[in-house]
N, C-alpha and C positions, 0 to 999 in steps of 0.2 A: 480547252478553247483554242481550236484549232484555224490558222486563216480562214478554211474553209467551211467552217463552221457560221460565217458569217450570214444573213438572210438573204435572201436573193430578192432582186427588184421584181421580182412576178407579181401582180396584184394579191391581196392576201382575199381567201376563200370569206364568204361571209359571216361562217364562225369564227374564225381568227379574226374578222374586223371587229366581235363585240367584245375583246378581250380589253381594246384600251380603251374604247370606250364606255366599258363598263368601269375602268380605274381612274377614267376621268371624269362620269359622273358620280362617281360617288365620294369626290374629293370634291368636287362644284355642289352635291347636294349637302356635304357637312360646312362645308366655309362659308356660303354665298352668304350667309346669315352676316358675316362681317363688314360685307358693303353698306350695314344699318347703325356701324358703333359709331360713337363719339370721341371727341379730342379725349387724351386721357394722360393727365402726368407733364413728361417732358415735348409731349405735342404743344400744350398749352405755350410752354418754354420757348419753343423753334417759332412758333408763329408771333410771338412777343416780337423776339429778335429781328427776324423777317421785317415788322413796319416799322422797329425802330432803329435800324442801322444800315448801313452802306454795305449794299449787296458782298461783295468780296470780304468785308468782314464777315460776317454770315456761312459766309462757302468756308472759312478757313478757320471756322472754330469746332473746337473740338470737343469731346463730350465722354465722359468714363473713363477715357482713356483710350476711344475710341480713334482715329484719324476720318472725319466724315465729309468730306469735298466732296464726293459723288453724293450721296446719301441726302447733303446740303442744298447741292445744286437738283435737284428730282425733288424735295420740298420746298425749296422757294419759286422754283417754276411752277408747279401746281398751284400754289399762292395766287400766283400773280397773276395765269390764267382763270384758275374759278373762282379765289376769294376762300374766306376760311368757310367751305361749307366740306365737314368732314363727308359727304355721301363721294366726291370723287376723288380723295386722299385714299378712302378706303377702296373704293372699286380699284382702282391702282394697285391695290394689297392683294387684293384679291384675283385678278387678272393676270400678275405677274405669277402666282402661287400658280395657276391653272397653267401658265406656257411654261413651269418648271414642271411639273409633273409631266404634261407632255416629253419634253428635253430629257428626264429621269429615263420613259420607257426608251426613246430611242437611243440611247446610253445603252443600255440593255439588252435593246436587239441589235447592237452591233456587237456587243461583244457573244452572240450566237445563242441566245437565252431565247428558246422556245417564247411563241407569247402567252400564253396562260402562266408562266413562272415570270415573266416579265409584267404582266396585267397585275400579278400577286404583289413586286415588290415596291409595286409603281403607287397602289392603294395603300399600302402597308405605309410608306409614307407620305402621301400626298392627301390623306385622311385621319393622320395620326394627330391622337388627343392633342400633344405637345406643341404640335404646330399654332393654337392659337396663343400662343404667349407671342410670334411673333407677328403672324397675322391679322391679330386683335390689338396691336398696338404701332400706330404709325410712324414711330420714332423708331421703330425695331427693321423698318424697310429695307437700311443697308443691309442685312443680313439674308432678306431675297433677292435682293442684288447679286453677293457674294453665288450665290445658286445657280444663281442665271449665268452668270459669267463663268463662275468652275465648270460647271456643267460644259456649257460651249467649247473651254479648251480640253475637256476632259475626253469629250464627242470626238473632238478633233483629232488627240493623240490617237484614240482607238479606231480613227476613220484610216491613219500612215499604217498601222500597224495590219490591218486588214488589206491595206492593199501591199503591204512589202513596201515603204516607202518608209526614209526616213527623213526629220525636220531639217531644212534647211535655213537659210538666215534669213529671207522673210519671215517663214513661219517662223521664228525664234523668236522674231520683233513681233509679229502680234501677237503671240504669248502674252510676251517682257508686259505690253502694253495693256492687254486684257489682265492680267493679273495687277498691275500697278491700278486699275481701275475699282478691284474688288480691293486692294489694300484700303483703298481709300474712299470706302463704302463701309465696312463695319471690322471689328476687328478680328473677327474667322477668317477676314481675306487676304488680314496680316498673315496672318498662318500661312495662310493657302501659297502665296507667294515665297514668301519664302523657303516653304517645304517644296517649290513647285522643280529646284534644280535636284533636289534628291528622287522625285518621283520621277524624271523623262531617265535619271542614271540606273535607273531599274528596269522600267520598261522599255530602254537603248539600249540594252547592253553592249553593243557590237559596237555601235556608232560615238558613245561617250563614253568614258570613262572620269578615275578619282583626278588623273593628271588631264585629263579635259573637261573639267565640270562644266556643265551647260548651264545658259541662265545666271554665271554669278552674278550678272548686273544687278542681279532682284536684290539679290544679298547685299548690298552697297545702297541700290535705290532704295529700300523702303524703309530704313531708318535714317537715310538723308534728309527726303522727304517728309518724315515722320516728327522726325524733331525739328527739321527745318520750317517745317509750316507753324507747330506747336511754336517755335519762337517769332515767327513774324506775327503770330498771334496776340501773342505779348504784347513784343514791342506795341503794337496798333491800339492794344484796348488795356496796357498795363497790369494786364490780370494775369495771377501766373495758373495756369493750366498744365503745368508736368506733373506729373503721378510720379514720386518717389517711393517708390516701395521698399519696405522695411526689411532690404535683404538682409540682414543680419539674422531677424528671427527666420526668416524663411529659409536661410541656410541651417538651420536650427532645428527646422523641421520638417525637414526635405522628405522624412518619411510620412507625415502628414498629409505634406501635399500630392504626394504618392498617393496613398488612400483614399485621399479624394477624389482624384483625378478616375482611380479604377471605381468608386461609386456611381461619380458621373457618367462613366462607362455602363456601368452593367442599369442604374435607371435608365438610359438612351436604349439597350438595348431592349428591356422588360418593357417597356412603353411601346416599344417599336411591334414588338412580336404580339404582344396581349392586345392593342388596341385599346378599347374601352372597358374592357374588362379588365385591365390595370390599376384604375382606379380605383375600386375599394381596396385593392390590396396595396396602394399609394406607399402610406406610410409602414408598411414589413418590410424592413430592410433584408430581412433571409431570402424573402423570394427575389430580390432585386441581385441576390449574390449567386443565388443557387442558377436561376436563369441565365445571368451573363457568365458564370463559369460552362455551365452547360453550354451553351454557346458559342464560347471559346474555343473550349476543348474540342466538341466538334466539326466547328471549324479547319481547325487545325487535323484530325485525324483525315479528315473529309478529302482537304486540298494535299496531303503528304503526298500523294499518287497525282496529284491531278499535274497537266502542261505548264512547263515554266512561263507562260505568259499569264495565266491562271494565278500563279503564286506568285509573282510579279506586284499583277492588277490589287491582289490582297494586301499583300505586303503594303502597297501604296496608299489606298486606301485606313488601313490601322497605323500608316505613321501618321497622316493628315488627323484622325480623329484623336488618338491620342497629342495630338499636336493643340489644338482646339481645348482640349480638356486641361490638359498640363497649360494652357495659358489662362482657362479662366478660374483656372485650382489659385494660381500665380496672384491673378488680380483679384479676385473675389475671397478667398481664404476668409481672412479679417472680417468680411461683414455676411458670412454665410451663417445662418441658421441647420446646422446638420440635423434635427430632427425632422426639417421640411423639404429635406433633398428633393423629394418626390413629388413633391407640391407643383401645384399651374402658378406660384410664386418664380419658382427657376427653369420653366418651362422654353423659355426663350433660348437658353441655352445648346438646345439641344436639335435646330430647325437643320443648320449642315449636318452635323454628324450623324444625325440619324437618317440621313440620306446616303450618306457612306457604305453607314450598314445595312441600310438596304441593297447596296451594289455585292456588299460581301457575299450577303444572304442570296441573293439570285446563285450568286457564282459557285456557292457553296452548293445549293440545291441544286442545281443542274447537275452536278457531280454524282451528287447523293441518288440519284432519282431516274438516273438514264436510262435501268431496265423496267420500269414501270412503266413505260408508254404510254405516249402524246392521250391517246382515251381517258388511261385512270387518270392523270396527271389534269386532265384540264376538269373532269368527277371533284377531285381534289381540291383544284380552286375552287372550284363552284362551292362547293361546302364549305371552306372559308369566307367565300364571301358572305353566304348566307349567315355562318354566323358573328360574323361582322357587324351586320345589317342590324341584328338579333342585339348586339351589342348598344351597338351605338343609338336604336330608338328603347332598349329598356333601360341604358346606365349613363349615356353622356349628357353631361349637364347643358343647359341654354348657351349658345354664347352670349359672353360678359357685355353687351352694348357700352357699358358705363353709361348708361341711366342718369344716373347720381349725378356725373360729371354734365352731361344736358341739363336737368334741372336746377343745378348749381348755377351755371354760366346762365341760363334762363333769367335766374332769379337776381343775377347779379345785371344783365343787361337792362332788368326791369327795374330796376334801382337808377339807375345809368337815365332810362327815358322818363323815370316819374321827375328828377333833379332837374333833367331841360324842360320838360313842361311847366314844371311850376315854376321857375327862376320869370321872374319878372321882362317880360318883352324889351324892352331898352337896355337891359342891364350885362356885362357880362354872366356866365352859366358857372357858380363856384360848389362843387361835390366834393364832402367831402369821403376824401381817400376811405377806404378798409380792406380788409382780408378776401382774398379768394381761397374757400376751402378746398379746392381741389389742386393746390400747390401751395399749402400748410408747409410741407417739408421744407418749402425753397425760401431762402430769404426773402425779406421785405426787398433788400440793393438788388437780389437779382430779379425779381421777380413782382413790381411794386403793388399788386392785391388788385382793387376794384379797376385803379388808373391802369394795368396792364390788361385789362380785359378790353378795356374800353380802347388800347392801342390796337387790339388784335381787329376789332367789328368795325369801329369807326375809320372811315379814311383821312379824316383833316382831325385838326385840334380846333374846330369851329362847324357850325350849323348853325345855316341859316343866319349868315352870315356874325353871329354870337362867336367871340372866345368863349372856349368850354378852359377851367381851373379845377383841378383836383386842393384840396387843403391835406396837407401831410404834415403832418406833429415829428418827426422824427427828422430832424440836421442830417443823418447819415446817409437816409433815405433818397433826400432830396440830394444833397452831393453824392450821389454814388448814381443819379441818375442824368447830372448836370451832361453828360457827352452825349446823350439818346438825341436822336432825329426829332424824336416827338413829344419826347419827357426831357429835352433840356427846356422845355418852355412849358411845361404842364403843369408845372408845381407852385403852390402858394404856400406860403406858412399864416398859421392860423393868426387873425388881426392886422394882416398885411393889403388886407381889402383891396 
């Protein structure tokens, strides 16, 4: 991967123009299906929070462990412009997924990657099964954020590097700032940032060095940041939200997490390469091991000869993903099911990283593939795509709408209108409280059942000019809900008429 290697601004011939857009239609014909899902899980959760509390609480809370201000701010706006109607939540999921896969391919053709191997790695991920663990859930959004924004500063390093230029201290600062952006969008972008002064010390090598690390501000900012907002959070809503993790045993099983971390590895890869044809083979962890060592390895034999910019870009790339994996080996350990590694259960995991290895993979194959020429090479796509195609209408399942989760909230808002109708015209509207089964897991305090639904759809605690009262049996309930905007004044207890 030679400067010159770069593409030229010529307009591209009209068969090199159906390369990406055949990688962008076939990524818009497998996802578009998710502009039709519903609230599902910790969606329900965010939009709770949204009507019942002061916006900047909101932005500055956090969630897994995640830091999500950006992530916060992009669904409370959406909120508050359209209302909880999941149809432009998800278009939003869905739209930002389409201008990443675009951003992927031009990634690619700068870094000199013919377009039919760039069309290949572009599909490879922008189609890939795994992707709807994050696209099929709108609480997973900071994580295409994280996309959009690496990608951008990724574009960018490889736009100085292409022209013989190197970052100077603007570019430095909108880095520092696009990266604090993705830190504080999901937590891959924690990663990202912080790995981001060891990625330009590779791919600088003239211009930085270990005695001139670039970037340490990241180093500094985003555990400032990180815990500092985790505590203002606190203090605000007296709930403690820090994630202590049980280093002792994870010092304990350091080779474990090891292991894991290379599982997560090599399922990112097998899913990646196989497409939909990874799914029946899901759960055989042999193929998940055989593939990503084969992978590997050839990787590796592949790029030994290939230009130090080349093994650079590698380099950088598998410390970012193993960086990703080793953090959610970290935080996830504890509550993983390792029989279901491969499951559309931990699928979300894997929306950056396997866009990494997609960059690997091009980089790799252009090496591999040079004396086959631009004819068989684009033969080659072509019959991957095809059987792709082949793949994905005889073996990929429907996406997930959550259904369930619509008829659920249906059934519960129809509960919700049958109480105001029938309540007597003079009188206050008293319902009583219950369960929302599609946030069973979450507590009654965080999460108060029928009254939380009713905060998400309704705009006042009144129609028609009626006080509406939920009755709730539970003391804890009701005091854990006494600071809400809308439920400190929602609750009755039962015979308090």
């Amino acid at each position: 991967m030679q400067r010159d290697s770069a593409p030229k601004a010529n307009p591209e011939s009209f068969p090199s123009a159906v390369w990406p857009f055949a990688a962008l239609a076939f990524s818009a014909v497998v996802y578009f299906p998710v502009t039709r899902n519903y609230f599902y899980l910790d969606d329900f959760l965010n939009l709770y929070r949204i009507a019942n509390g002061p916006p900047i609480e909101y932005l500055l809370a956090p969630h897994g462990g995640h830091m999500l201000i950006v992530r916060n701010a992009v669904f409370w706006a959406t909120d508050k412009l359209c209302g909880p109607n999941p149809t432009f939540f998800y278009c939003t999921s869905f739209a930002t997924h389409i201008l990443n896969v675009y951003l992927l391919f031009r990634l690619l053709r700068l870094f000199g990657i013919d377009v039919p191997l760039a069309s290949l790695g572009t599909a490879l991920w922008g189609a890939s099964p795994f992707n709807e663990g994050t696209l099929g859930w709108y609480s997973a959004f900071g994580q295409i954020l994280v996309v959009t924004i690496s990608l951008a500063i990724l574009m960018h390093i490889q736009l100085l590097i292409v022209r013989g230029r190197i970052p100077n201290a603007r570019i430095e600062w909108l880095w520092t700032g696009l990266a604090l952006l993705g830190a504080m969008s999901f937590g891959t972008g924690i990663v990202f940032g912080l790995l981001l002064p060891v990625v330009l010390l590779l791919l600088f090598p003239n211009h930085y060095s270990w005695r001139r690390p670039p970037l340490m501000r990241l180093v500094i900012l985003i555990p400032v940041i990180y815990y500092g907002t985790h505590l203002l959070y606190m203090r605000m809503t007296e709930v403690d939200v820090i994630i202590r993790p049980p280093w002792g045993a994870m010092l304990a099983n350091l080779i474990g997490l090891a292991g894991l971390s290379l599982n997560l590895a090599c399922i990112g890869v097998s899913s990646l390469l196989l497409g939909y044809w990874f799914l029946p083979l899901a759960s055989v962890a042999a193929v998940w091991y055989a593939i990503g060592t084969v992978f590997g390895v050839s990787v590796a034999v592949v790029v030994s000869r290939a230009p130090k910019t080349t093994q650079r870009w590698i380099c950088a790339c598998g410390i970012i993903i193993l960086g990703c994996y080793g953090l959610i080996a970290v935080a996830r350990a504890f509550i993983i099911r390792w029989s279901s590694l491969g499951s559309a259960d931990y699928a979300r995991w894997h929306y950056f990283t396997q866009l990494l290895l997609a960059v690997v993979l091009c980089l790799a194959l252009t090496r591999a593939m040079t004396r086959l020429g631009k004819p068989l090479i684009g033969v080659l796509v072509g019959i991957w795509y095809a059987v792709a195609v082949v793949g994905y209408v005889s073996i990929a399942p429907n996406i997930d709408n959550h259904e369930d989760s619509r008829q659920l909230t249906q059934e519960a808002l129809g509960r919700i209108r049958a109480a105001i109708h029938s309540a007597p015209a003079s009188a206050p509207i008293v319902i009583p409280n219950g369960g929302f089964r599609p946030m069973m897991l979450v507590t009654r305090a965080s999460f108060p059942g029928l009254a939380g639904v009713f905060v998400i759809f309704y705009p006042s605690n009144s129609t028609d000019g009626r006080r509406i009262f939920f009755v709730e049996r539970d003391p804890a309930v009701i005091q854990s809900m006494s600071r809400g905007e809308r439920t400190s004044t929602l609750f009755v207890t039962p015979g308090s008429g």
